[in-house]
C-alpha positions in Angstrom: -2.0 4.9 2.3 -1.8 8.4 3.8 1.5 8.3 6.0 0.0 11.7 8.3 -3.3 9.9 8.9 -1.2 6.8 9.7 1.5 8.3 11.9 -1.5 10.6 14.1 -3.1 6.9 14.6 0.4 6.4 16.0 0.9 9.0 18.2 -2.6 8.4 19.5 -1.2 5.9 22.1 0.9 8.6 23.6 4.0 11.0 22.2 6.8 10.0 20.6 9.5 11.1 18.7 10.4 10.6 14.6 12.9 8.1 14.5 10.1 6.0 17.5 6.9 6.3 15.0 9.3 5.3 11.7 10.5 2.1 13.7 6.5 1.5 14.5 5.4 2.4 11.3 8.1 -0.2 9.2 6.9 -2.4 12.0 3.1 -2.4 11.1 2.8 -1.1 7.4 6.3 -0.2 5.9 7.7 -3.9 5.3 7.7 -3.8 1.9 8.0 0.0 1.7 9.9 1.2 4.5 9.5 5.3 5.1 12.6 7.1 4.8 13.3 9.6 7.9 13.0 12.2 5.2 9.4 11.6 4.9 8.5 11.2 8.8 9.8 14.5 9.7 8.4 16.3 6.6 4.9 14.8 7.6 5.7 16.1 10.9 6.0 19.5 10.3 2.7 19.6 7.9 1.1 18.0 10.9 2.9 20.7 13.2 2.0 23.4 10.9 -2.0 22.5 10.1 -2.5 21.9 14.6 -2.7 17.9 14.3 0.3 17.6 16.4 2.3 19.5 19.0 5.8 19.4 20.2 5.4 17.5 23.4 9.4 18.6 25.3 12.9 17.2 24.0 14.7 14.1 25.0 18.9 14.3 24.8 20.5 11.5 23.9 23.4 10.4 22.3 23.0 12.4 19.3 21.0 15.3 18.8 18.4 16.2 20.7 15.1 14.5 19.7 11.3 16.6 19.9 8.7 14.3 21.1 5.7 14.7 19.1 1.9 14.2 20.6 -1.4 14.3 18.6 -3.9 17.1 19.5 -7.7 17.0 19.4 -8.0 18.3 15.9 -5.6 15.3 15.2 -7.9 12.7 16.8 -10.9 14.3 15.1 -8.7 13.8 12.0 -7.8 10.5 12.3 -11.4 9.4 13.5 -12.9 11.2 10.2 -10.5 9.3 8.2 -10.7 6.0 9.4 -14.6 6.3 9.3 -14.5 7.8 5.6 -14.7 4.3 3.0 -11.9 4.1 0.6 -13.5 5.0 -2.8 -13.4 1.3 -5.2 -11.8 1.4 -7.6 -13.0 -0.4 -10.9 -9.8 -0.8 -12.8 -11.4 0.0 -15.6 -7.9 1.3 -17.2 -5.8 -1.4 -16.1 -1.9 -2.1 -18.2 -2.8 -6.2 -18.5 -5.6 -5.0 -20.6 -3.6 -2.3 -22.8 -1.3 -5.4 -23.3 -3.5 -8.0 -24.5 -5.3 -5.5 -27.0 -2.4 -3.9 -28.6 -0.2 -7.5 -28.8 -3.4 -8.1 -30.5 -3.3 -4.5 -32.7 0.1 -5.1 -33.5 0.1 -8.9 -34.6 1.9 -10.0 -31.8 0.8 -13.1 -29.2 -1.5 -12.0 -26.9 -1.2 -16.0 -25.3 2.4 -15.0 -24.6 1.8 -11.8 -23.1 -1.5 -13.8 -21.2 1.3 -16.5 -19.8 4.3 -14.0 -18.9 1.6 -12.4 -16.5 0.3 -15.3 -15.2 3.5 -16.8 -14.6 4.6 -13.6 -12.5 1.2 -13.8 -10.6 1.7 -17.1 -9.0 5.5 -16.8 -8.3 4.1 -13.5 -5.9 1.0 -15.7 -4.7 3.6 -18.1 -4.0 5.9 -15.6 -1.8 3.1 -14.2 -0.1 1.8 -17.4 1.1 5.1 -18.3 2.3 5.5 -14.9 3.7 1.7 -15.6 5.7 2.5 -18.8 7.0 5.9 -17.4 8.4 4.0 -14.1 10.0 2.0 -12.9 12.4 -1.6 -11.7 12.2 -0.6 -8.3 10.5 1.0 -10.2 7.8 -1.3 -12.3 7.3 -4.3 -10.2 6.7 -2.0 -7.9 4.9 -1.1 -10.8 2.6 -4.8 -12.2 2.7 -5.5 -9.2 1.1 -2.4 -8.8 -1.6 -3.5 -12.5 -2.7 -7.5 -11.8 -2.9 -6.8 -9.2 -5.2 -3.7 -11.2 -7.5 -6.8 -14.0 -7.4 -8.7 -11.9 -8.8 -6.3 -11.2 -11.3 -5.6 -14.2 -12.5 -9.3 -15.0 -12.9 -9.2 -11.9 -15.4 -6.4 -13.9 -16.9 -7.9 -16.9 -17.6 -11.1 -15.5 -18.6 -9.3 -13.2 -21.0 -7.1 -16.1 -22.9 -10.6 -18.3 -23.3 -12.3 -15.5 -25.1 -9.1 -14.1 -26.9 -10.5 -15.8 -30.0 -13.3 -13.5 -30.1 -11.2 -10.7 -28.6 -8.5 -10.4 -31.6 -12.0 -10.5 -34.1 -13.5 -7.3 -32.3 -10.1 -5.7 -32.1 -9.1 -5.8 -35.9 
């Protein structure tokens, strides 16, 4: 996800200041990766520096004074072009389950264990993100919709892969 993209969509619904769009950000995308302040107010500057944003006055407060930050045109263009570019697919065609099962299978090792370790792991996270979906609102549940579409199709590689393992360990040797 690209944090500057994400925090110009932010700042679209009017200025704010770092430690406001980090809040709204671990709010919306950050739950299981929150953004450490570090990072807001490095993205900041970029975004400062390349005209997305502008410094939009100073609030006091308790501590420090805090710059309000407020997108620019060129920051809405940005954010428009991005969210109207399609993510490229990717294939997975170099995916770690796969170097596993071929070199347990290479080094004489059980490709069924490696197969039912995996699987195992899948469904205990298909398990906590269903839990998790039930518990949330509609941002977490698409966001876990998504999460579990793509462990499902995992674990159809899974399957699929200890049925034709058989054949698998022939072609490998």
């Amino acid at each position: 996800m690209s944090i500057g993209h994400t925090l110009l969509g932010l700042l679209e619904k009017g200025p704010r200041h770092g430690y406001d769009l980090k809040k709204a950000y671990d709010e919306r995308f950050g739950q299981d990766r929150p953004l450490h302040y570090g990072q807001v107010y490095t993205t900041l500057s970029r975004l400062l520096r390349n005209g997305l944003v502008e410094e939009a006055g100073v609030e006091a407060g308790d501590g420090p004074e805090r710059k309000r930050y407020a997108i620019t045109d060129a920051g809405v263009t940005d954010v428009e072009q991005w969210l109207t570019t399609p993510e490229k697919p990717e294939p997975y065609l170099q995916n770690t389950l796969y170097a596993k099962v071929v070199l347990a299978l290479l080094s004489g090792r059980s490709a069924d264990d490696v197969l039912d370790v995996q699987r195992s792991a899948h469904l205990r996270t298909m398990r906590e993100l269903t839990r998790r979906k039930a518990d949330g609102d509609l941002a977490d549940q698409l966001i876990c919709d998504h999460a579990l579409f793509h462990l499902e199709a995992d674990l159809r590689w899974l399957e699929l892969t200890a049925a034709r393992l058989g054949t698998l360990s022939e072609v490998v040797r």
